[in-house]
Backbone as CSV, one residue per row, in Angstrom:
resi,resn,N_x,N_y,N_z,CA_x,CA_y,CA_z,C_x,C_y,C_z
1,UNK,14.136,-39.883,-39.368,13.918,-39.745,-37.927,14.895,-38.742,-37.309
2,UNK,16.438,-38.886,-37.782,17.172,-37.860,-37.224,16.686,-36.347,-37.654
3,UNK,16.390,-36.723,-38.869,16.273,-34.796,-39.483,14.781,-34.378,-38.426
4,UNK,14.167,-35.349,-38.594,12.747,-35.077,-37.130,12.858,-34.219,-35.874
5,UNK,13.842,-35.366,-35.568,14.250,-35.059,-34.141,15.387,-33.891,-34.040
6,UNK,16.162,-33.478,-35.091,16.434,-32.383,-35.031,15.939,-31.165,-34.985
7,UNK,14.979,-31.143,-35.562,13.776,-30.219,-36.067,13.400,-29.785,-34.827
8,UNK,13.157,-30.639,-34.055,12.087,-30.596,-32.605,13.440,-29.596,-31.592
9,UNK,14.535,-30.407,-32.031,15.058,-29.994,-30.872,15.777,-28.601,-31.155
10,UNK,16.215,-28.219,-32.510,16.194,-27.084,-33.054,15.062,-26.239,-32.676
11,UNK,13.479,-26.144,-32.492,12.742,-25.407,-32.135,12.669,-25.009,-30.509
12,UNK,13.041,-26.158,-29.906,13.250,-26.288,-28.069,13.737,-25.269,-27.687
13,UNK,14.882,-25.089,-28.656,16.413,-24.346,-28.028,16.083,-23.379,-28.493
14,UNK,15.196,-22.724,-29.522,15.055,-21.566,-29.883,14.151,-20.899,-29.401
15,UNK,12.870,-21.770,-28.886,11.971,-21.483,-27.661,12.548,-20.990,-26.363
16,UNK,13.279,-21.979,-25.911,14.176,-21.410,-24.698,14.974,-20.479,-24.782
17,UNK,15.796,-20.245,-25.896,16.582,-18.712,-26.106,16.075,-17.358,-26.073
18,UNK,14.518,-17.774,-26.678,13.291,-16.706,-26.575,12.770,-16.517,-25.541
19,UNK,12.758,-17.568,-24.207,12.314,-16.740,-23.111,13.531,-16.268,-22.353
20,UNK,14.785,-16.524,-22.310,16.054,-16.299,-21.757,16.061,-15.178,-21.839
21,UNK,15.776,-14.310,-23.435,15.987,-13.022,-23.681,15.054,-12.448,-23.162
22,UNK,13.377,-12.825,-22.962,11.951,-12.267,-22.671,12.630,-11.706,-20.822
23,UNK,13.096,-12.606,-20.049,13.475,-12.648,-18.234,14.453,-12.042,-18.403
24,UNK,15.820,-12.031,-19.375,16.980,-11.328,-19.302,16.558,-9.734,-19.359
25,UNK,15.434,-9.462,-20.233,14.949,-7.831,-20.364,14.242,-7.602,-19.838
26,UNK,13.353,-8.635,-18.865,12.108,-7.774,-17.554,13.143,-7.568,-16.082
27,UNK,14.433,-8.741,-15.882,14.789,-8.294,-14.923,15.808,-6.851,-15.461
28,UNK,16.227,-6.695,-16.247,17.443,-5.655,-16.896,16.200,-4.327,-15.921
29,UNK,15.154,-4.186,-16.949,14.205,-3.137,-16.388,13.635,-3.081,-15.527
30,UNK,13.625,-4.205,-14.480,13.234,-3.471,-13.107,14.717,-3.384,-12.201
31,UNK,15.805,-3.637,-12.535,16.819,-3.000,-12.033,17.004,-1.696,-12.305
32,UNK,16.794,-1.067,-13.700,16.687,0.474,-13.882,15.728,0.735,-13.097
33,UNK,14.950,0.788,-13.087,13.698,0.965,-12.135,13.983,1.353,-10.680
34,UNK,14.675,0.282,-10.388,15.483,0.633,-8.597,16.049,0.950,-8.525
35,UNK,16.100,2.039,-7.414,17.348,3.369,-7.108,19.005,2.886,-7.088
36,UNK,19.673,3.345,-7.253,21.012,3.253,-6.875,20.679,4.135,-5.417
37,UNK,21.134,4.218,-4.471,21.206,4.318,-2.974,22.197,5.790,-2.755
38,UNK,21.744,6.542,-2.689,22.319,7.608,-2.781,23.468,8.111,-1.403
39,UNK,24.242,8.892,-1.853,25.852,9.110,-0.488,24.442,9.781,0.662
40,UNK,24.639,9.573,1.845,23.254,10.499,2.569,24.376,10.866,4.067
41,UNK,25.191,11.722,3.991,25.977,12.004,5.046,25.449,12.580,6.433
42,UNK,25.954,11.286,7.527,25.046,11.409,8.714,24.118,9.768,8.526
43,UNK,24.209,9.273,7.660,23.278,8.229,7.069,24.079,6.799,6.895
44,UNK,23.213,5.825,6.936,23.603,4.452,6.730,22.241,3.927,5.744
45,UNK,22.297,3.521,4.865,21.421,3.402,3.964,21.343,1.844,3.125
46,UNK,20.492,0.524,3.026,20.884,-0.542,2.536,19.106,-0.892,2.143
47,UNK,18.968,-1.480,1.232,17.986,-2.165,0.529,18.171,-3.006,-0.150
48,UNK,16.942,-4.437,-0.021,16.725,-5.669,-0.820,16.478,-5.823,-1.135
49,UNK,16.047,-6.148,-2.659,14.618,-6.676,-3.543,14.732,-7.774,-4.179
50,UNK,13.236,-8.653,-3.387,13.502,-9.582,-4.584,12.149,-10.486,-5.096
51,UNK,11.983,-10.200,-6.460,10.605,-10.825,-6.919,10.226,-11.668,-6.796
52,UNK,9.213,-11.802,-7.511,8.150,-13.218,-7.345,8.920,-14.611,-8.428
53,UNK,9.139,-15.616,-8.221,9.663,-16.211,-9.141,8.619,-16.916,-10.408
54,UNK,8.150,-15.823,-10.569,7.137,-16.823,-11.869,7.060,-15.375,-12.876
55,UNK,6.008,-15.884,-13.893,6.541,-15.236,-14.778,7.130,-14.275,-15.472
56,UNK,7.173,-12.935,-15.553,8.499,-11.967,-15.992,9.257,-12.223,-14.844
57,UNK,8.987,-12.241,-13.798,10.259,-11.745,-12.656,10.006,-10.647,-12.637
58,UNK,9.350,-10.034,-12.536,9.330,-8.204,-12.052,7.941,-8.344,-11.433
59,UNK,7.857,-6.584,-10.582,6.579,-6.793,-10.341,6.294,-5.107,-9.706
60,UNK,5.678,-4.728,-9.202,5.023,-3.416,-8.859,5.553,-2.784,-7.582
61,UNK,6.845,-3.359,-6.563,7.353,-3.190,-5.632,8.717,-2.212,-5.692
62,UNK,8.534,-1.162,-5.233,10.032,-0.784,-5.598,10.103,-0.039,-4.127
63,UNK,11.117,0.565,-4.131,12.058,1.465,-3.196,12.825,2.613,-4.101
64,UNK,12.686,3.749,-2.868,13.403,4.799,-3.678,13.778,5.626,-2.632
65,UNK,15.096,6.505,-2.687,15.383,7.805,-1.888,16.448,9.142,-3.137
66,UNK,15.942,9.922,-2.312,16.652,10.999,-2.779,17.034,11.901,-2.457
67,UNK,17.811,12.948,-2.847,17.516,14.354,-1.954,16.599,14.957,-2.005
68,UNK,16.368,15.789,-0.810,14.922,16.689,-1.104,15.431,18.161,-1.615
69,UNK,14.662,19.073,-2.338,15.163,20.526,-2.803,15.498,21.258,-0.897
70,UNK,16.306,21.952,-1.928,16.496,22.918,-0.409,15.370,24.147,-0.743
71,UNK,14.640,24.771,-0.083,13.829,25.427,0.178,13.989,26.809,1.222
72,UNK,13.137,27.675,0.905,13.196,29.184,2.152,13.058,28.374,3.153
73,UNK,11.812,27.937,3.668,11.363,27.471,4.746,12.276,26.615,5.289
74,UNK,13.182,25.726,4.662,14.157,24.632,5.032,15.326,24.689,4.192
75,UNK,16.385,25.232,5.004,17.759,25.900,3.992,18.552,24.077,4.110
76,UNK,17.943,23.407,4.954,19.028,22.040,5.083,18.691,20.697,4.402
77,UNK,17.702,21.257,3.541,17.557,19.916,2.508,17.345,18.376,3.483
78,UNK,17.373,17.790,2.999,17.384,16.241,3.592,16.855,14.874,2.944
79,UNK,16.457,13.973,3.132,16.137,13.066,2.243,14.494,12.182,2.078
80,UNK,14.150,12.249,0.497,13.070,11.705,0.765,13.450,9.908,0.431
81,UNK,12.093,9.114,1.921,12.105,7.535,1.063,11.028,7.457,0.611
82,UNK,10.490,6.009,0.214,9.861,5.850,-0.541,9.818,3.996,-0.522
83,UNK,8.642,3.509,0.173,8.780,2.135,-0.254,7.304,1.809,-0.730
84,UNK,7.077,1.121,-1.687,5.671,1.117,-2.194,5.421,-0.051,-2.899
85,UNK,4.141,-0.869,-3.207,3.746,-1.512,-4.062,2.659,-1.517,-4.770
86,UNK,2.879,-1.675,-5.916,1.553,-1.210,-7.591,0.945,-2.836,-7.313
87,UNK,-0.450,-2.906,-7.250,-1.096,-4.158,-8.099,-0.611,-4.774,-8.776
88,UNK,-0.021,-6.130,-8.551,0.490,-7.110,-9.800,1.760,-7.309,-9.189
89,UNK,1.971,-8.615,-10.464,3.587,-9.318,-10.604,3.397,-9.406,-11.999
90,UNK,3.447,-8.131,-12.864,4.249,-9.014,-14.361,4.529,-7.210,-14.762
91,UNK,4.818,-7.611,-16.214,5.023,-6.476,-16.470,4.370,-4.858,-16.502
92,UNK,3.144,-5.073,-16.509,2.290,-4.338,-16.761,2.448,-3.571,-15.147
93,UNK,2.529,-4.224,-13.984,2.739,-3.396,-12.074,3.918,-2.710,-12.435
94,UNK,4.858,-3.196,-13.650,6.275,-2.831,-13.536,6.702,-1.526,-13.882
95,UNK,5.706,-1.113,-15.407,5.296,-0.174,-15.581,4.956,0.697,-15.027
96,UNK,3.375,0.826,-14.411,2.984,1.750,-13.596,4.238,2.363,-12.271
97,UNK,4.660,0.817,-11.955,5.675,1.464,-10.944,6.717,2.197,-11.395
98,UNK,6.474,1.915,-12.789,8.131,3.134,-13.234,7.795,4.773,-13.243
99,UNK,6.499,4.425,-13.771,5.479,6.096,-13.454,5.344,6.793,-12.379
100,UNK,4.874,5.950,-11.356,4.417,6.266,-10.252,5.714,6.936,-9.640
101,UNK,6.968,6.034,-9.322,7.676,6.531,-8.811,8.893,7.780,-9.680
102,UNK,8.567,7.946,-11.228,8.961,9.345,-11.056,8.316,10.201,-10.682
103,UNK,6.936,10.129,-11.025,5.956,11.390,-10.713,5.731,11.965,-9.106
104,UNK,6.284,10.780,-8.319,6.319,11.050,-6.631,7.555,12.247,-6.948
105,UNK,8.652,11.324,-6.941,10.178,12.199,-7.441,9.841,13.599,-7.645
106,UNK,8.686,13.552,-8.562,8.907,15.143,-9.607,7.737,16.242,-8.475
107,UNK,6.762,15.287,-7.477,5.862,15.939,-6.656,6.708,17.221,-5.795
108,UNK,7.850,15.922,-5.322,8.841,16.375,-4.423,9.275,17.665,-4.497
109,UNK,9.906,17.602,-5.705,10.706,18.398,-6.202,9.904,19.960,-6.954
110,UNK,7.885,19.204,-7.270,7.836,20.797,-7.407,7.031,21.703,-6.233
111,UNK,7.261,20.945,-4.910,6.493,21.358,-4.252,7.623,21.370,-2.650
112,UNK,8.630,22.135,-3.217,9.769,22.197,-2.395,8.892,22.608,-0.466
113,UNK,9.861,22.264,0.185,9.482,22.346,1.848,8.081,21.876,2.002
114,UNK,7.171,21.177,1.328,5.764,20.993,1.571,6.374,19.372,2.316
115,UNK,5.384,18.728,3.278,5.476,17.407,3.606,5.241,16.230,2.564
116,UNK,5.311,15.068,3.161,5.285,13.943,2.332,3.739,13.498,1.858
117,UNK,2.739,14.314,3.101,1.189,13.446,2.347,0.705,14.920,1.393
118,UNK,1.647,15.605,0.869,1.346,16.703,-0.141,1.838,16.415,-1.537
119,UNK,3.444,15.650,-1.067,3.694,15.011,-2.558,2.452,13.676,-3.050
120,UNK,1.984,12.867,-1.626,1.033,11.671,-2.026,0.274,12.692,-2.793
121,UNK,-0.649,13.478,-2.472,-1.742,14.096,-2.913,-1.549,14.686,-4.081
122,UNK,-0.523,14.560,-5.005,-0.227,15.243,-6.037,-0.195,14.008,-6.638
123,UNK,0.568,13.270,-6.257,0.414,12.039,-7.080,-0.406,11.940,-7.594
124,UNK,-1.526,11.165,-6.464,-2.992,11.072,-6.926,-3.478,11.882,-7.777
125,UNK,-3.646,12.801,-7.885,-4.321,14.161,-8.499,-3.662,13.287,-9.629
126,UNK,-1.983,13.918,-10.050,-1.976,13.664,-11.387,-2.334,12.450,-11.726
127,UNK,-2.440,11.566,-11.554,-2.565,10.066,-11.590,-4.338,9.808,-12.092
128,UNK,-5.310,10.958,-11.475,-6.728,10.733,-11.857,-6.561,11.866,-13.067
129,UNK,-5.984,12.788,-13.226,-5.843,13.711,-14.560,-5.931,12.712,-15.730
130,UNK,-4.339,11.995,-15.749,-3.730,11.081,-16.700,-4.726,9.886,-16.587
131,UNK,-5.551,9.634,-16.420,-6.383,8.167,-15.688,-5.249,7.181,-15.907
132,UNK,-4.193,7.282,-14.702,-3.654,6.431,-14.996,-3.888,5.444,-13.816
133,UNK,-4.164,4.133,-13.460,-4.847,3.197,-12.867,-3.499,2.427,-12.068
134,UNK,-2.967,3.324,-11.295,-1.889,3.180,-10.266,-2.221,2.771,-8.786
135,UNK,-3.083,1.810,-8.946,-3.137,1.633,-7.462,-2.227,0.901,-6.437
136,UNK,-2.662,0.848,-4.996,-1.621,0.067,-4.486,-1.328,0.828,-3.072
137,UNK,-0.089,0.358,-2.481,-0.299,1.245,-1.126,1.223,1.610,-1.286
138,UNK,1.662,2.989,-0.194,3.149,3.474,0.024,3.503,4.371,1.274
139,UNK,4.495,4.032,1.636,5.549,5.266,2.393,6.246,6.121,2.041
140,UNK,5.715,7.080,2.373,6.685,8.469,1.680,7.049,8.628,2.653
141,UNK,8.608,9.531,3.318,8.662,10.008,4.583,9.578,11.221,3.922
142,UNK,10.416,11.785,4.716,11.159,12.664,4.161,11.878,13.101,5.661
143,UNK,13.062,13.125,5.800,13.998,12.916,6.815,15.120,13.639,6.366
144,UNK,15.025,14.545,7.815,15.746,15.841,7.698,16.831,16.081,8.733
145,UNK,18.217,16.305,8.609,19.026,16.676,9.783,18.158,18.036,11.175
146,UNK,18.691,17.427,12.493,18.486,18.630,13.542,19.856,18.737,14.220
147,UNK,19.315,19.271,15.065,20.850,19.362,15.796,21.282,18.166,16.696
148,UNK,22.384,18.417,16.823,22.758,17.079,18.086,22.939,15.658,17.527
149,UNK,22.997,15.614,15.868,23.365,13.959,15.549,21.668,13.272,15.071
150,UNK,20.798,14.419,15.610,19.447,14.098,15.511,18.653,14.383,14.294
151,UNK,17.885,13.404,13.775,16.795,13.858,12.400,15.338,13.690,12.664
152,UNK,14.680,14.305,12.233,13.567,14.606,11.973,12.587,13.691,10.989
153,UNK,11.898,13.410,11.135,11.065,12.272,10.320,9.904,12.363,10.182
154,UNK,9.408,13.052,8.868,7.878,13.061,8.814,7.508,12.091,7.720
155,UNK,6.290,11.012,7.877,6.327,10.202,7.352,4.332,10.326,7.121
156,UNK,4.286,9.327,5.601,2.818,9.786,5.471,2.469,8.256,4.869
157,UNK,1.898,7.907,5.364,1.085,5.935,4.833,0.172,5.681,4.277
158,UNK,0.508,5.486,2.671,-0.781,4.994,2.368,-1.330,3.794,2.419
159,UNK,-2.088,3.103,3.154,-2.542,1.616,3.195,-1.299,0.954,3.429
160,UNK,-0.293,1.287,3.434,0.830,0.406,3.676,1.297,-0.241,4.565
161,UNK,1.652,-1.897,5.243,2.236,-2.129,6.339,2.966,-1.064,7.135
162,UNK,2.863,-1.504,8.335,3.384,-0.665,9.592,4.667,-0.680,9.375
163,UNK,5.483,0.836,8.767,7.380,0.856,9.348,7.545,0.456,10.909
164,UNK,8.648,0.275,11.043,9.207,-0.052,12.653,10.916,0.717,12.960
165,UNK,10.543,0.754,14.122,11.473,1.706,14.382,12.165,1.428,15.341
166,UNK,13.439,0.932,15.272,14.298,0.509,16.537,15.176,1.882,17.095
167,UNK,15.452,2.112,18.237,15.484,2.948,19.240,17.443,2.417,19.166
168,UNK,17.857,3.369,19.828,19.434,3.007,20.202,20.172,1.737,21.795
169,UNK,18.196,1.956,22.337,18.416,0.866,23.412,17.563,-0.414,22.865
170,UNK,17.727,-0.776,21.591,16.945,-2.004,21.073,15.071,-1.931,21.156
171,UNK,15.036,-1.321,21.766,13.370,-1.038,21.785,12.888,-0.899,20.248
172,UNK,11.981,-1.414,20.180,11.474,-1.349,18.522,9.548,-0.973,18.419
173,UNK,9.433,0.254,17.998,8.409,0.587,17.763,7.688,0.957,16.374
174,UNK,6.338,0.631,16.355,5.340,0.444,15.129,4.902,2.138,15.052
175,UNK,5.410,2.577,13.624,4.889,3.825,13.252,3.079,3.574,12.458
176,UNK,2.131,3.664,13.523,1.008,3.203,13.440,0.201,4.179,12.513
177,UNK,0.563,5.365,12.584,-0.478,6.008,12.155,0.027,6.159,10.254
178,UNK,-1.971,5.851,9.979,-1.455,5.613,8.419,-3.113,6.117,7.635
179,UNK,-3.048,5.892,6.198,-4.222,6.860,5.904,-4.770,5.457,4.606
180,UNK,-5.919,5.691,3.675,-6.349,4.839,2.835,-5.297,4.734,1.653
181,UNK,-5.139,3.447,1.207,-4.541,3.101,0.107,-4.812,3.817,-1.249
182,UNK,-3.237,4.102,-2.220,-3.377,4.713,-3.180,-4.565,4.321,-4.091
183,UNK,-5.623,5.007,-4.506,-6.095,4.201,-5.694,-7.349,5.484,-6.182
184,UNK,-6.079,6.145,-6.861,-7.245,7.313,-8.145,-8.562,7.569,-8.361
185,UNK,-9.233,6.463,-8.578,-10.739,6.639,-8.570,-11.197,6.882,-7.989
186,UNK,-11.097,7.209,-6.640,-11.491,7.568,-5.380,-11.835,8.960,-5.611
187,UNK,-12.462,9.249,-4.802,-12.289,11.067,-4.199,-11.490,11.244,-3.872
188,UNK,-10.904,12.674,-3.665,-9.831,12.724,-3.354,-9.687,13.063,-1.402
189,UNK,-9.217,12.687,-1.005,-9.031,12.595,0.777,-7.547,13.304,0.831
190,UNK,-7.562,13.838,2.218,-6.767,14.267,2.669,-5.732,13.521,3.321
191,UNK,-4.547,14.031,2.957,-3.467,12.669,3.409,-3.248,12.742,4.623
192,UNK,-2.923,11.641,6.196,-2.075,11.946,6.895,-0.874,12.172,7.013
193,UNK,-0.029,13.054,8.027,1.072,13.474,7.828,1.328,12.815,9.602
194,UNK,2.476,12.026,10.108,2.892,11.930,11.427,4.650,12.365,11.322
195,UNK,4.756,12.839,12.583,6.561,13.423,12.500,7.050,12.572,13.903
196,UNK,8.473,12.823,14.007,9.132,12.170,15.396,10.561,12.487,14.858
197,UNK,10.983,12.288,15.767,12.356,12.954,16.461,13.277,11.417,16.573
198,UNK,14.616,11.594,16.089,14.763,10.143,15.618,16.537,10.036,16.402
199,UNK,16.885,9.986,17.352,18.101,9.587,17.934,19.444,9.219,17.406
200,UNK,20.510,9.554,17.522,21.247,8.627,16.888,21.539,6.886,17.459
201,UNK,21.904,5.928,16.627,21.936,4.712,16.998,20.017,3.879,16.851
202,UNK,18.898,4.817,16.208,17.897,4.695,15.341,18.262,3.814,14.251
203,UNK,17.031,3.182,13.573,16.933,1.903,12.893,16.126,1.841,12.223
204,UNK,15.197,2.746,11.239,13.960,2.917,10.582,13.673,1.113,9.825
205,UNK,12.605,0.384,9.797,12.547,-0.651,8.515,11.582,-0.110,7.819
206,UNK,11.787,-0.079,6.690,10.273,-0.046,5.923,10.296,-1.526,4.926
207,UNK,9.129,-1.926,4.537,9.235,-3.393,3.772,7.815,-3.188,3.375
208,UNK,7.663,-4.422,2.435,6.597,-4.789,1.417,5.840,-5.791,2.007
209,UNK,4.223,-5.874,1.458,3.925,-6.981,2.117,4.097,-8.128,1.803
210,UNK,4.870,-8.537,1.165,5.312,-9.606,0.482,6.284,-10.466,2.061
211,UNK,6.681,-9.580,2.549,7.563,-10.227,3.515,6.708,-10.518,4.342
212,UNK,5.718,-10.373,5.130,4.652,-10.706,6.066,3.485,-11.197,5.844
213,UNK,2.958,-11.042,4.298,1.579,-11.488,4.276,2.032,-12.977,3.534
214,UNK,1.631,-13.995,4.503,1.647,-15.412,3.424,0.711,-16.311,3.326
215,UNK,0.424,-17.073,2.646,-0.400,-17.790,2.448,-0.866,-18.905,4.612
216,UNK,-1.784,-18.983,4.565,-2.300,-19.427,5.896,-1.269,-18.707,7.262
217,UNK,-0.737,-17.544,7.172,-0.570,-17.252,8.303,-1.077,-15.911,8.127
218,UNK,-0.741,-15.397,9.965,-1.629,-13.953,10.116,-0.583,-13.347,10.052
219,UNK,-0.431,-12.113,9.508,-0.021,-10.778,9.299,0.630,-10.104,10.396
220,UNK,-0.423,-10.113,10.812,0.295,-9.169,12.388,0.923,-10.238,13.109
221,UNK,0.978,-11.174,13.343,1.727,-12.027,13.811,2.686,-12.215,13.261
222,UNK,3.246,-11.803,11.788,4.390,-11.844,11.141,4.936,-10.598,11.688
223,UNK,4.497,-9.357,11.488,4.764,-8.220,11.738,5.484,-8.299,13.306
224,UNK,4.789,-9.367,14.610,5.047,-8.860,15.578,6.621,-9.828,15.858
225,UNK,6.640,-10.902,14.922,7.796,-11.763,14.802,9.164,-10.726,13.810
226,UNK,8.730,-10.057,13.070,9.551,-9.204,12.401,10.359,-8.081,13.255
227,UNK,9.111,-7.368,14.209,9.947,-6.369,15.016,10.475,-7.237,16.245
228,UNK,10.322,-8.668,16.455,11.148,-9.426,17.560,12.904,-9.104,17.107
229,UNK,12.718,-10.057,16.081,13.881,-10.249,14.988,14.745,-9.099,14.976
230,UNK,13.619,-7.791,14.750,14.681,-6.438,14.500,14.989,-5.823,16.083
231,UNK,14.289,-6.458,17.111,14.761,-5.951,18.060,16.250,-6.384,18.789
232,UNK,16.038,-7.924,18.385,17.291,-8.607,18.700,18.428,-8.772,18.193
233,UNK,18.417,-7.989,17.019,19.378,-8.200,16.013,21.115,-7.350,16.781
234,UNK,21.861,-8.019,16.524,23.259,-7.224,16.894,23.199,-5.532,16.398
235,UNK,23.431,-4.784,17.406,23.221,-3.557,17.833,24.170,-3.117,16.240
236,UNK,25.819,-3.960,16.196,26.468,-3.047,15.328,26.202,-3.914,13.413
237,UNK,25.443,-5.126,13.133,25.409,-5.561,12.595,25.205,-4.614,11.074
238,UNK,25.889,-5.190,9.816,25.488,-3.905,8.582,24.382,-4.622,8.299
239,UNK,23.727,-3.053,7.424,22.600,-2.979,7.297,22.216,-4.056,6.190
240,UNK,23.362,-3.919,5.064,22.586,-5.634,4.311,22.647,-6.402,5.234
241,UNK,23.225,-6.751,5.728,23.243,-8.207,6.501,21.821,-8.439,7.035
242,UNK,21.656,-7.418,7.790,20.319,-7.251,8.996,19.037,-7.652,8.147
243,UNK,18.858,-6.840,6.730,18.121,-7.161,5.472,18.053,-8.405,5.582
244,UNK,19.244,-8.861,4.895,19.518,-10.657,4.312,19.011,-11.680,5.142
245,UNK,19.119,-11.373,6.921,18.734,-12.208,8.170,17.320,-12.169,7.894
246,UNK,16.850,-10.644,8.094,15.646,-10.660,8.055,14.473,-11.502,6.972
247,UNK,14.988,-11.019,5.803,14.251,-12.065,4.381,14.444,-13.279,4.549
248,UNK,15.679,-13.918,5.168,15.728,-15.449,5.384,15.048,-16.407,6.444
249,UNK,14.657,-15.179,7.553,13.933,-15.855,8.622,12.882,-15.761,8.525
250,UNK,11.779,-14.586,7.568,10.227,-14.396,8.062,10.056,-14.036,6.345
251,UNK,11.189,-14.432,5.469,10.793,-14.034,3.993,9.843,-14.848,3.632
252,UNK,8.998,-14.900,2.387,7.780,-15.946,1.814,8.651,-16.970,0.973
253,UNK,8.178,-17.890,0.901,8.732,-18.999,0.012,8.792,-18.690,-1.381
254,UNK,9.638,-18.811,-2.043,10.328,-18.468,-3.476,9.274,-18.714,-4.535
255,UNK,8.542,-17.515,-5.107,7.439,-17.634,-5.791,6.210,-16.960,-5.929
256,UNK,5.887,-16.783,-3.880,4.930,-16.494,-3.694,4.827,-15.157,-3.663
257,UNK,5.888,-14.019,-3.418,5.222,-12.541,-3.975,6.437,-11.794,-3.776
258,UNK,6.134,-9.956,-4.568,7.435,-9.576,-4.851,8.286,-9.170,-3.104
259,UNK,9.280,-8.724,-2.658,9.185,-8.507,-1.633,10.648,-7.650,-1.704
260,UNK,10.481,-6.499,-0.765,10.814,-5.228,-0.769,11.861,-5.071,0.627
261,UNK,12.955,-4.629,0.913,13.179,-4.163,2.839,13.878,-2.688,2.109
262,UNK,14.151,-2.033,3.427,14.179,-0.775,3.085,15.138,0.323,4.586
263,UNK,16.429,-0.180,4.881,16.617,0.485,6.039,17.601,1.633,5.967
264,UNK,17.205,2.432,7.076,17.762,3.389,7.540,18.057,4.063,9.079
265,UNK,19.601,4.006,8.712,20.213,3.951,10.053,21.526,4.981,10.356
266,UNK,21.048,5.481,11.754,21.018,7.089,12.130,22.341,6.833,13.244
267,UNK,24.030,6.392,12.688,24.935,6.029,13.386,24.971,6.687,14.750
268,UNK,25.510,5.987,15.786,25.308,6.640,17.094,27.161,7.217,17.333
């Protein structure tokens, strides 16, 4: 009976060591996956991620920024973001999202001074070349110094929740205009492109729908409780923090999907 019951429990522990290592290497790789947060001078820069709690722990949600090339047309460079989500929670969204978001990266970069719904449109393109089956929705923007403390913000939506935009007098507004969700098989459409002029003491959010869409509630009613939240929030509060408040007050219950925040903030 003992050598039995050893047996059993010898296999338990070796079962469990085997998925320890299976979650220890899906979360390892979607941390490579997510940006390190780059120096952005003139910039305040903070992001949260955090998955679905069931099986790998990863999932198709990421965030990204970078520099943009400096260009003839634009000798002052500036920065592209990037918040997006691939179809799925397991490994397979995790993937595509590792694709997707170099090949945005590499759009960027070969299509110097062009806007952000030109890198989308390259995406796509390569994405129906490669048939690679990347669907899903995103924010590209690309945010550029002006004069006076002031940046520039051209931003392009695919299917993606509404960014929001807090003002230096707490006012918080919905960057509405947005175009059809990523998804290759399609024809190919022309992307929208919207721009604005961005203040210092500005507050960009971008987020996933993981933070607003939940099971029996409405959406936009999360959304309109989200820009409450970001309107009221302490003017000098840091930007994790503001994150951390935010996911704890209107985040989804632990399980239910991957979920993304994404801010940027234009010191006054």
């Amino acid at each position: 009976m003992l050598t039995t019951l050893a047996g059993y429990t010898a296999q338990a522990v070796e079962r469990t060591l085997h998925l320890d290592e299976r979650v220890t290497a899906a979360r390892q790789l979607q941390r490579a996956m997510l940006t390190q947060l780059p120096d952005a001078p003139g910039l305040e820069l903070a992001a949260l991620y955090r998955p679905a709690a069931r099986d790998d722990m990863v999932g198709g949600d990421w965030y990204d920024a970078y520099p943009l090339p400096v260009s003839d047309s634009d000798a002052k460079g500036g920065l592209a973001l990037t918040v997006g989500d691939i179809i799925g929670h397991d490994m397979r969204a995790a993937a595509l999202m590792g694709q997707v978001r170099s090949m945005l990266r590499q759009a960027d970069h070969d299509h110097p001074g062009k806007g952000p719904d030109q890198a989308l449109t390259a995406l796509e393109q390569a994405c129906r070349r490669l048939d690679l089956p990347a669907s899903g929705t995103a924010v590209h923007a690309h945010l550029r110094p002006a004069a006076d403390g002031y940046w520039h913000l051209k931003w392009s939506n695919a299917g993606h929740p509404t960014p929001l935009l807090r003002t230096a007098d707490g006012t918080v507004e919905s960057l509405l205009q947005h175009g059809i969700l990523l998804y290759p098989s399609l024809p190919p459409r022309p992307r929208t492109c919207a721009g604005r002029s961005l203040a210092p003491g500005s507050t960009l959010l971008l987020y996933t729908d993981g933070l607003v869409e939940q099971r029996g509630q409405d959406i936009e009613t999360n959304i309109y409780r989200l820009a409450h939240l970001l309107a009221t929030a302490p003017p000098r509060i840091r930007l994790h923090a503001l994150l951390r408040s935010l996911l704890d007050e209107i985040g989804p219950r632990e399980g239910e999907d991957d979920t993304v925040l994404f801010a940027v903030r234009i010191p006054s």
